[in-house]
NUDOVO-977995 format. One record per atom (N, C-alpha, C): residue number from 1; z, y, x. Coordinates in nm, 3 decimals, decimal comma. Layout:
R:nr:w:v:u
R:NUM:Z:Y:X
...
END
This chain:
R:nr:w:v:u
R:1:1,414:6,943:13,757
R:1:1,556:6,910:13,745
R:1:1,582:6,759:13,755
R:2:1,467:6,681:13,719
R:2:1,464:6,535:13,735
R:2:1,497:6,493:13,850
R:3:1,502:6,572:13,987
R:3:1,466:6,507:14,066
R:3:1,608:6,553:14,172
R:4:1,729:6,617:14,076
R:4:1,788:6,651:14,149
R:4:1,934:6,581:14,099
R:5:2,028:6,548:14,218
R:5:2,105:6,428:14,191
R:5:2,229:6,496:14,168
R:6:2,307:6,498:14,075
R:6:2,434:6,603:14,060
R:6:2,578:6,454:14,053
R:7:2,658:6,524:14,138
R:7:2,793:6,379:14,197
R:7:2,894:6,477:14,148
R:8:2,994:6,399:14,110
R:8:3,121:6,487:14,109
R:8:3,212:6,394:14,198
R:9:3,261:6,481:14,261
R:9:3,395:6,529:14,379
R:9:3,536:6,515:14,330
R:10:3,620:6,390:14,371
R:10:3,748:6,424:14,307
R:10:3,796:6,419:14,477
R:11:3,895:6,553:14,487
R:11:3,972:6,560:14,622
R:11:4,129:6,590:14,589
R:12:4,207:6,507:14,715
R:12:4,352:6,501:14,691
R:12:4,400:6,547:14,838
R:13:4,511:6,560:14,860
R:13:4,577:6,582:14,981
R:13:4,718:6,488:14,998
R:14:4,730:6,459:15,137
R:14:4,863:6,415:15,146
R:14:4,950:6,457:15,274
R:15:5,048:6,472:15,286
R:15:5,092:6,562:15,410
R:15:5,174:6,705:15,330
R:16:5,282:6,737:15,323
R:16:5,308:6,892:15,291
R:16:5,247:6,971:15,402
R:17:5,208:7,105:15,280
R:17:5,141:7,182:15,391
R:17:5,232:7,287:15,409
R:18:5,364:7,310:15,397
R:18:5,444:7,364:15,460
R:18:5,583:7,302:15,562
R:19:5,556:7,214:15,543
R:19:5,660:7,092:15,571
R:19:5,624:7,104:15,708
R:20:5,681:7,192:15,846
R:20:5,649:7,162:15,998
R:20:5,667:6,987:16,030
R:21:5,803:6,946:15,943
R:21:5,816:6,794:15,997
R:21:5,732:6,736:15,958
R:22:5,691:6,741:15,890
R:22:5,527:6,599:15,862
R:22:5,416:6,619:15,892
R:23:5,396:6,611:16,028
R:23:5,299:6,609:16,148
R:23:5,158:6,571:16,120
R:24:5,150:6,533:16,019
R:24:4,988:6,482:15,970
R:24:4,967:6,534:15,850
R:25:4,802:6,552:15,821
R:25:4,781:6,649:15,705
R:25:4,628:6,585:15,685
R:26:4,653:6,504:15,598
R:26:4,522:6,433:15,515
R:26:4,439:6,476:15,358
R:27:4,303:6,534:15,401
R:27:4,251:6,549:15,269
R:27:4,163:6,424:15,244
R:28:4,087:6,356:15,110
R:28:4,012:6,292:15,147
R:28:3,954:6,331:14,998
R:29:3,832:6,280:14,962
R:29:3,735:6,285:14,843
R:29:3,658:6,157:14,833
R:30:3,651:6,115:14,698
R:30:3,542:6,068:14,626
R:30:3,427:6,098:14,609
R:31:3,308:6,042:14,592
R:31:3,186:6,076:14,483
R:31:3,138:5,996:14,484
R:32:3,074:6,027:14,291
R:32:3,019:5,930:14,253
R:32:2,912:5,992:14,132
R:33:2,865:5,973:14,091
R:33:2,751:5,977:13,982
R:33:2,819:5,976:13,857
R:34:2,881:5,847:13,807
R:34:2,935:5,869:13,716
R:34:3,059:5,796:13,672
R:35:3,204:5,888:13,697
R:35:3,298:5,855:13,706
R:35:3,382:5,799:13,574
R:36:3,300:5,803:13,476
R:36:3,313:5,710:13,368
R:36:3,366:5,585:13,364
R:37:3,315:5,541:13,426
R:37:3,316:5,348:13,453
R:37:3,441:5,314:13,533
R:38:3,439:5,430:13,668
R:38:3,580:5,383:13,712
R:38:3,682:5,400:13,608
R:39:3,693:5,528:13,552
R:39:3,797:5,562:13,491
R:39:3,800:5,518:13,321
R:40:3,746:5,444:13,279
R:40:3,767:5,395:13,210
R:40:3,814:5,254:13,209
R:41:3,744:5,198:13,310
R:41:3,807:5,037:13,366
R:41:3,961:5,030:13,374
R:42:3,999:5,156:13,461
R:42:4,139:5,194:13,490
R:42:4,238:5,210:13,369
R:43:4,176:5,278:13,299
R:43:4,262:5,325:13,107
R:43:4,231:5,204:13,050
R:44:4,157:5,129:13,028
R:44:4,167:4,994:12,955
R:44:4,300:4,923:12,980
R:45:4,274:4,892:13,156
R:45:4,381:4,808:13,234
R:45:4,579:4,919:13,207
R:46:4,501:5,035:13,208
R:46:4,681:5,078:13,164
R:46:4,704:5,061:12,997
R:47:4,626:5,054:12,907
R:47:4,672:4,996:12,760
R:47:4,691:4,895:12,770
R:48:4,624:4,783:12,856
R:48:4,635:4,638:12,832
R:48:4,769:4,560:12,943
R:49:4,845:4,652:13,017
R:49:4,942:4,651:13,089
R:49:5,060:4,743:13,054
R:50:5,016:4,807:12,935
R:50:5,124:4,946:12,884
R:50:5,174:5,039:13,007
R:51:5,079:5,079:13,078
R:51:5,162:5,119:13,235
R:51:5,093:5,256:13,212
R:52:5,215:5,326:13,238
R:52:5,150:5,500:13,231
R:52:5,180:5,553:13,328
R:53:5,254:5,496:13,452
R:53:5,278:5,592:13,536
R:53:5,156:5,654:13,639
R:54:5,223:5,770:13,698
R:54:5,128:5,823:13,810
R:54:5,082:5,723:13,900
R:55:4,974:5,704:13,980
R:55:5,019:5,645:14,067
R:55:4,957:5,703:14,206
R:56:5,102:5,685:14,282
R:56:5,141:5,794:14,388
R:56:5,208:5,659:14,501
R:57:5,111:5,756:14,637
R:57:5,117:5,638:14,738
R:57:5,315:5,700:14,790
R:58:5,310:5,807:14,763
R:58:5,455:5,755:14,829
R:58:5,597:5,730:14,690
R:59:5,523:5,709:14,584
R:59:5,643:5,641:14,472
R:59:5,604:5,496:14,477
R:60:5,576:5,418:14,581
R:60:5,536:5,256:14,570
R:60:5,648:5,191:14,553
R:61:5,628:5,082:14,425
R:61:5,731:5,002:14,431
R:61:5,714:4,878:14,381
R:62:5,796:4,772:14,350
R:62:5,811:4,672:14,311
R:62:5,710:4,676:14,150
R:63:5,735:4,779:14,073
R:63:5,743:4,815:13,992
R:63:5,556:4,881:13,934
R:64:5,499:4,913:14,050
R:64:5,387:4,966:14,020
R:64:5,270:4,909:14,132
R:65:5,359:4,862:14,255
R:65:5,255:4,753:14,347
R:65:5,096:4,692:14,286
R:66:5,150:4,635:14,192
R:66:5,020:4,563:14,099
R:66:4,946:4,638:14,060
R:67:4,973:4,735:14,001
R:67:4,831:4,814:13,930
R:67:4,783:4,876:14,017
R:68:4,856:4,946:14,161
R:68:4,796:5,009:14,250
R:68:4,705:4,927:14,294
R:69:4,696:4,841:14,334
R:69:4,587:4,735:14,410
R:69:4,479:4,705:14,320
R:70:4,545:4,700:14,217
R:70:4,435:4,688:14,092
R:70:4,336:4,814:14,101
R:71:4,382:4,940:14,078
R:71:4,312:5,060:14,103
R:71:4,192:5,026:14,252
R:72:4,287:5,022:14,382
R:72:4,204:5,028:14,472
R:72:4,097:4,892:14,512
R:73:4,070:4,781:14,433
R:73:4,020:4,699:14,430
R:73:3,921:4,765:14,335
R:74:3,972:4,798:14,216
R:74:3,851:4,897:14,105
R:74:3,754:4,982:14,194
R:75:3,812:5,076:14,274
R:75:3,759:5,134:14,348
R:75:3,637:5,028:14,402
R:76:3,724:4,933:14,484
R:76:3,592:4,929:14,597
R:76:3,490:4,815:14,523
R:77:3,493:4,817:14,387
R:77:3,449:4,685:14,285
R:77:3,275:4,806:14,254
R:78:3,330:4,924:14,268
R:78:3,220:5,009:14,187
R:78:3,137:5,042:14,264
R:79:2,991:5,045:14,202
R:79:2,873:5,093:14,314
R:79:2,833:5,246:14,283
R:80:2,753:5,283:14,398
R:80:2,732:5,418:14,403
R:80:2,852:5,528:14,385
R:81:2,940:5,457:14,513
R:81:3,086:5,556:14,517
R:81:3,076:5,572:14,659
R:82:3,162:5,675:14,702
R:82:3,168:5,705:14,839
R:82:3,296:5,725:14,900
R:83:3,386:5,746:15,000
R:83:3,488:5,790:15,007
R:83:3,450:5,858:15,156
R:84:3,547:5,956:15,142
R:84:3,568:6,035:15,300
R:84:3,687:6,131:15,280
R:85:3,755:6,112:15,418
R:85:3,905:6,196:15,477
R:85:3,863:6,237:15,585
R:86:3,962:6,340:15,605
R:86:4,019:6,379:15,774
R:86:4,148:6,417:15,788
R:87:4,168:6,354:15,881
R:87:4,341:6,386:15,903
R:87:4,342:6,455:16,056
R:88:4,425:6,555:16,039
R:88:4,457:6,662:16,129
R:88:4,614:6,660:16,179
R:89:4,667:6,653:16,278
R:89:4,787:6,686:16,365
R:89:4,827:6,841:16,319
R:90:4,951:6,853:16,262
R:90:4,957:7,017:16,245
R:90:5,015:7,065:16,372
R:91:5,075:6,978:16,462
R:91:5,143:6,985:16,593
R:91:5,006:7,014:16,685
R:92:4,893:6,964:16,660
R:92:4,810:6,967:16,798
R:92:4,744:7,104:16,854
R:93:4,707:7,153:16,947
R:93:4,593:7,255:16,988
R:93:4,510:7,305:16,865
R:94:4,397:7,146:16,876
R:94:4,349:7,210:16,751
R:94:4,356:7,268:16,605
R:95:4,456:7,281:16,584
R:95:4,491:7,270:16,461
R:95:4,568:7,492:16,472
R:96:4,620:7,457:16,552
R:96:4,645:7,597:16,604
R:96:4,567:7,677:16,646
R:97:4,496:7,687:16,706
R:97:4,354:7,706:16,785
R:97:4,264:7,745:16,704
R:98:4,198:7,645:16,587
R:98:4,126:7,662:16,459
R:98:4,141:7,722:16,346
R:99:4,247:7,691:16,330
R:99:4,336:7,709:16,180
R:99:4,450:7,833:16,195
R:100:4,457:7,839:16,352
R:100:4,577:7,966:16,390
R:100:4,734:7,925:16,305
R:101:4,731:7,818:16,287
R:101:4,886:7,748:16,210
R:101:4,905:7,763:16,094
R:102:4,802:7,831:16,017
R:102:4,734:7,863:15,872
R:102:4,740:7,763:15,772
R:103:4,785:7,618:15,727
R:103:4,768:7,555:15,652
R:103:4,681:7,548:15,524
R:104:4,684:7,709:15,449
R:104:4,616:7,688:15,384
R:104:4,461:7,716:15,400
R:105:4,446:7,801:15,545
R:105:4,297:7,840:15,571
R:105:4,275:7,673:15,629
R:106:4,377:7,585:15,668
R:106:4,327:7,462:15,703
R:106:4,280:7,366:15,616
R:107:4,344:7,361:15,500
R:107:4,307:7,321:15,390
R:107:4,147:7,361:15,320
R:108:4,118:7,494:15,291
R:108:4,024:7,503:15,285
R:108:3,889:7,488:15,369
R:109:3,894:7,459:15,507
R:109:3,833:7,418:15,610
R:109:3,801:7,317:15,587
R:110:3,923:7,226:15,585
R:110:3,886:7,047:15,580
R:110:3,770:7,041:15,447
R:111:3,800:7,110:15,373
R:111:3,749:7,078:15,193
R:111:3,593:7,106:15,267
R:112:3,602:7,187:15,264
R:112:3,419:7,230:15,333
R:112:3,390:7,142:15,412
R:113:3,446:7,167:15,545
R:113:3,386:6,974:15,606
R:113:3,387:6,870:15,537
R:114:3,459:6,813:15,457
R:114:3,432:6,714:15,380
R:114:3,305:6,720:15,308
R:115:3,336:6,835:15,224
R:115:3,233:6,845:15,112
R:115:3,073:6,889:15,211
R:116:3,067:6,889:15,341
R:116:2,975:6,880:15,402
R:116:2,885:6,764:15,430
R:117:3,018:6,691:15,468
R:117:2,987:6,543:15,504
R:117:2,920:6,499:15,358
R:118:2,934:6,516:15,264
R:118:2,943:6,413:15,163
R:118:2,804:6,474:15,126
R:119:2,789:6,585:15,129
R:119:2,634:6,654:15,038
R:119:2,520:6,581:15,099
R:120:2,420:6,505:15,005
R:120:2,314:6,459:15,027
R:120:2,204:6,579:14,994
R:121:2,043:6,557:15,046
R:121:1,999:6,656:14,974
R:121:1,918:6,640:14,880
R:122:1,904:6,771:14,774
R:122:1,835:6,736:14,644
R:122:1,974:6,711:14,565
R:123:2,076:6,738:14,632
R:123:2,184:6,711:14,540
R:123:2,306:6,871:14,521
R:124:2,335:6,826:14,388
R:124:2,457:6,929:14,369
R:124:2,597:6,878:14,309
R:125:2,643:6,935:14,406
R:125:2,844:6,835:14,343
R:125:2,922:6,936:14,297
R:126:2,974:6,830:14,221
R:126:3,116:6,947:14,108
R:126:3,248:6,866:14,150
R:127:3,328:6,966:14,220
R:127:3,434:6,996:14,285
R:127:3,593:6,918:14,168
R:128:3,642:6,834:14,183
R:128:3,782:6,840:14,109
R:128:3,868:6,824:14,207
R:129:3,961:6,901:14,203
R:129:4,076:6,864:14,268
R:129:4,231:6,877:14,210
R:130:4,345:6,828:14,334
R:130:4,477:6,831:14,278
R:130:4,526:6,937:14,278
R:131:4,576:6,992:14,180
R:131:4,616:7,113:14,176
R:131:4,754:7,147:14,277
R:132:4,771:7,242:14,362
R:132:4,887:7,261:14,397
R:132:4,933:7,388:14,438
R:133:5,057:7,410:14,407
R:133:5,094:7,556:14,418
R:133:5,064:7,636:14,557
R:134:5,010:7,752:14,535
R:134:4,953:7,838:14,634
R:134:4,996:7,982:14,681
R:135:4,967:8,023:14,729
R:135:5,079:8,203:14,761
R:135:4,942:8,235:14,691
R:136:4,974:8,393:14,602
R:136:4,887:8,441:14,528
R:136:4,758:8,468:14,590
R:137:4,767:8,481:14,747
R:137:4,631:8,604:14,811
R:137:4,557:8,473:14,825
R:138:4,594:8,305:14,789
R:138:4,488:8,187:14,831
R:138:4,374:8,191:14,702
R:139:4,243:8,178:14,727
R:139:4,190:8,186:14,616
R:139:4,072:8,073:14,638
R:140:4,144:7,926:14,615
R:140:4,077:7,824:14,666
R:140:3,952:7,763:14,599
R:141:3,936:7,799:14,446
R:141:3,815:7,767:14,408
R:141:3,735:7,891:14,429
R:142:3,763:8,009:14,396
R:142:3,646:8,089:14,421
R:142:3,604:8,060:14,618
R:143:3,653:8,105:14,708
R:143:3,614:8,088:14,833
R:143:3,554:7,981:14,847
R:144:3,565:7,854:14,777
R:144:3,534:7,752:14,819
R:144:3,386:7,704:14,806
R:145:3,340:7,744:14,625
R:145:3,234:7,771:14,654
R:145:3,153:7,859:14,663
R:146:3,207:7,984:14,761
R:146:3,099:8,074:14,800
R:146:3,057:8,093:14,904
R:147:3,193:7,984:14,985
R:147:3,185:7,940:15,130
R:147:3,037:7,853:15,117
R:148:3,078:7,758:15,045
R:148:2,970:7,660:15,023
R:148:2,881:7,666:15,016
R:149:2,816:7,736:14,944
R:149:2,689:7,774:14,866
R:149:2,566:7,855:15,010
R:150:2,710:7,934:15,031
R:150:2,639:8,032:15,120
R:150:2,599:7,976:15,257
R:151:2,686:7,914:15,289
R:151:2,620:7,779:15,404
R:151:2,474:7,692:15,412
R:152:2,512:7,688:15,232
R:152:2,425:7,561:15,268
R:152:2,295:7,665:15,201
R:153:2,296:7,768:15,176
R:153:2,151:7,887:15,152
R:153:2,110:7,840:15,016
R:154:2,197:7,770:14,895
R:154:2,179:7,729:14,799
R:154:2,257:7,734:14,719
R:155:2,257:7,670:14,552
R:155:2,375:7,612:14,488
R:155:2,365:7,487:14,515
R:156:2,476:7,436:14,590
R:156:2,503:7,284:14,612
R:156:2,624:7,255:14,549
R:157:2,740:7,366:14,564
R:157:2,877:7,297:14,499
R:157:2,844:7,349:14,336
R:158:2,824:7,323:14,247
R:158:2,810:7,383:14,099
R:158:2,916:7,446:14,069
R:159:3,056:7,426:14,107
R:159:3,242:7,453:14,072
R:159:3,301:7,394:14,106
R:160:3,453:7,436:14,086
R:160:3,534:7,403:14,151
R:160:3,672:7,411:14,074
R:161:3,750:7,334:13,981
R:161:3,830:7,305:13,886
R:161:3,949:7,215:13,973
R:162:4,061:7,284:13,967
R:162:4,197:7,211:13,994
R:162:4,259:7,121:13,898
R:163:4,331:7,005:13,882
R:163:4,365:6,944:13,774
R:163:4,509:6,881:13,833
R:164:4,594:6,875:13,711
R:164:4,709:6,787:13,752
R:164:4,707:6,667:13,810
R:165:4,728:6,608:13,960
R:165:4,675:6,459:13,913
R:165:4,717:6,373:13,842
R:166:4,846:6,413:13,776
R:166:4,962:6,276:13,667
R:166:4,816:6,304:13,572
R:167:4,697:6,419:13,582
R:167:4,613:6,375:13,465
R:167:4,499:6,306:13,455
R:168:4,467:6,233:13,597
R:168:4,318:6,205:13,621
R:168:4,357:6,072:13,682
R:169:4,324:5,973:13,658
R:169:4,347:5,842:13,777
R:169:4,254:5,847:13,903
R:170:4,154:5,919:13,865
R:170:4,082:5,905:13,969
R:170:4,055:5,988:14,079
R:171:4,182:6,123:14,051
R:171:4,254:6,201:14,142
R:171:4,428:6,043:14,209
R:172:4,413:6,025:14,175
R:172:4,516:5,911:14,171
R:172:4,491:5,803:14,285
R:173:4,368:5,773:14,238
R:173:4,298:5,688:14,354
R:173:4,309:5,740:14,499
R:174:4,232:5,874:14,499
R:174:4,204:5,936:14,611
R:174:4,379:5,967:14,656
R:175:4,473:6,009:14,610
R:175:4,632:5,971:14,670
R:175:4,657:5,847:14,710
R:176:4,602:5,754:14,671
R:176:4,660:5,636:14,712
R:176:4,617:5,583:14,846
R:177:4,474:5,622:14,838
R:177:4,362:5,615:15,001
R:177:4,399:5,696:15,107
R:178:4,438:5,825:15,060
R:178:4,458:5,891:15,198
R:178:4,598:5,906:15,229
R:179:4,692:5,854:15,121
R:179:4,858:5,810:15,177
R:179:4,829:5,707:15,253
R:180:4,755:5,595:15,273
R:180:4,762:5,503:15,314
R:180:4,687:5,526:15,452
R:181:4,632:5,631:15,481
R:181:4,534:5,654:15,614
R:181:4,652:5,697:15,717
R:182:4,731:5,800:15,591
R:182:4,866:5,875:15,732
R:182:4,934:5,763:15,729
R:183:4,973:5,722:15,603
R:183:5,049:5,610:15,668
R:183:5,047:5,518:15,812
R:184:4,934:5,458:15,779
R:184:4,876:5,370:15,934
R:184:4,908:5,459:16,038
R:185:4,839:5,602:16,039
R:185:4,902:5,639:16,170
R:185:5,037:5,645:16,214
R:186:5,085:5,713:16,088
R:186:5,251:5,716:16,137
R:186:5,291:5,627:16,172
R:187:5,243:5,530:16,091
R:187:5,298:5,307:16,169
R:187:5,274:5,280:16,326
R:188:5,171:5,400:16,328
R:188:5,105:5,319:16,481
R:188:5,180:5,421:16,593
R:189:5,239:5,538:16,524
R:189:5,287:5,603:16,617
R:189:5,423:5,597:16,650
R:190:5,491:5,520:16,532
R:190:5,612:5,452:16,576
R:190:5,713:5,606:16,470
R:191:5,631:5,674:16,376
R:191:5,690:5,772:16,325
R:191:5,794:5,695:16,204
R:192:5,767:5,582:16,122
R:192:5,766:5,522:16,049
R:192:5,809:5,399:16,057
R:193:5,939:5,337:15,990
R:193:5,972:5,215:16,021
R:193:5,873:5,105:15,960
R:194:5,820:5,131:15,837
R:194:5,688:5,036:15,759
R:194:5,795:4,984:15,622
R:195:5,776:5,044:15,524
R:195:5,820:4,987:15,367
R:195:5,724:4,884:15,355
R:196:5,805:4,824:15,283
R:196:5,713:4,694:15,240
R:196:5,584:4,703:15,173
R:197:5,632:4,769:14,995
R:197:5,489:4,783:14,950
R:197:5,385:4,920:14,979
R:198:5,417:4,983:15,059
R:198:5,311:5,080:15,112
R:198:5,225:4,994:15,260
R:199:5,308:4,877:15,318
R:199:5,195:4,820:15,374
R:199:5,101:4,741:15,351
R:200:5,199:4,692:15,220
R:200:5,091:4,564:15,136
R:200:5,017:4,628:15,067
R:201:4,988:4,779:15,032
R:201:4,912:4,813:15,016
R:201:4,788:4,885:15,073
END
């Protein structure tokens, strides 16, 4: 058991996944060993700033600018962390083609590629994510890791736990990274006029 490396997984989404108008659909994830350190660095800095809000890449403001940067500087301050997204066109071929216009079988797709990308071996990851409302027949933690498991001819994902993110900062983080990935595109595609503090961030 010594010799086997266990990461936990915090994953967020950005994009509605019923929303036809918002053309981009971003998941992305964390991991890290031990998410302690970030998230405690983070709760220090909100007692010692009295700041409780969420923080959410599309509530940016005058008002919360600072600690967001603070967060994503925390982020990239910490070692033995990882990050990875993919962002998908819900308008394109592929996305139709693959996913058959399915959002939520797309959703669970991306999660597995991700959580593909990210699995080292000798290792096993525990799954957190943002919780979000689902039609009853979606059954995203069980499929997810039995998809998983069964792929990889092992236990690699250990579970798979949904969480509020107003309850985790470090579900928080991962919103703030992959708002900021669609963002850029939408900037570059001319979808988006550019707010101030979502570019300065």
């Amino acid at each position: 058991f010594d010799k086997i490396w266990t990461k936990f997984c915090f994953l967020d989404e950005t994009g509605s996944l019923n929303d036809q108008k918002d053309p981009y659909f971003t998941v992305g994830l964390i991991k890290m060993s031990q998410p302690y350190y970030l998230q405690s660095k983070l709760l220090y800095e909100r007692s010692k700033k009295n700041f409780y809000d969420e923080m959410k890449f599309n509530k940016l403001s005058r008002n919360n600018i600072k600690f967001a940067k603070f967060a994503i500087e925390s982020f990239f301050a910490t070692r033995s962390i990882n990050f990875y997204s993919y962002t998908i066109s819900k308008q394109s071929d592929y996305f139709v083609k693959n996913f058959h216009a399915d959002p939520w079988k797309a959703y669970e797709q991306i999660t597995l590629k991700l959580l593909d990308t990210a699995l080292a071996s000798q290792e096993i990851i525990i799954l957190i994510a943002d919780h979000i409302t689902t039609p009853k027949e979606i059954r995203f933690e069980v499929n997810t890791k039995r998809n998983f498991n069964r792929e990889k001819n092992r236990l690699a994902l250990a579970g798979v736990c949904r969480f509020d993110s107003k309850s985790n900062d470090l579900l928080q983080i991962v919103d703030l990274l992959v708002g900021s990935i669609t963002y850029d595109i939408k900037l570059a595609k001319g979808i988006v006029s550019g707010a101030k503090h979502k570019i300065e961030l």
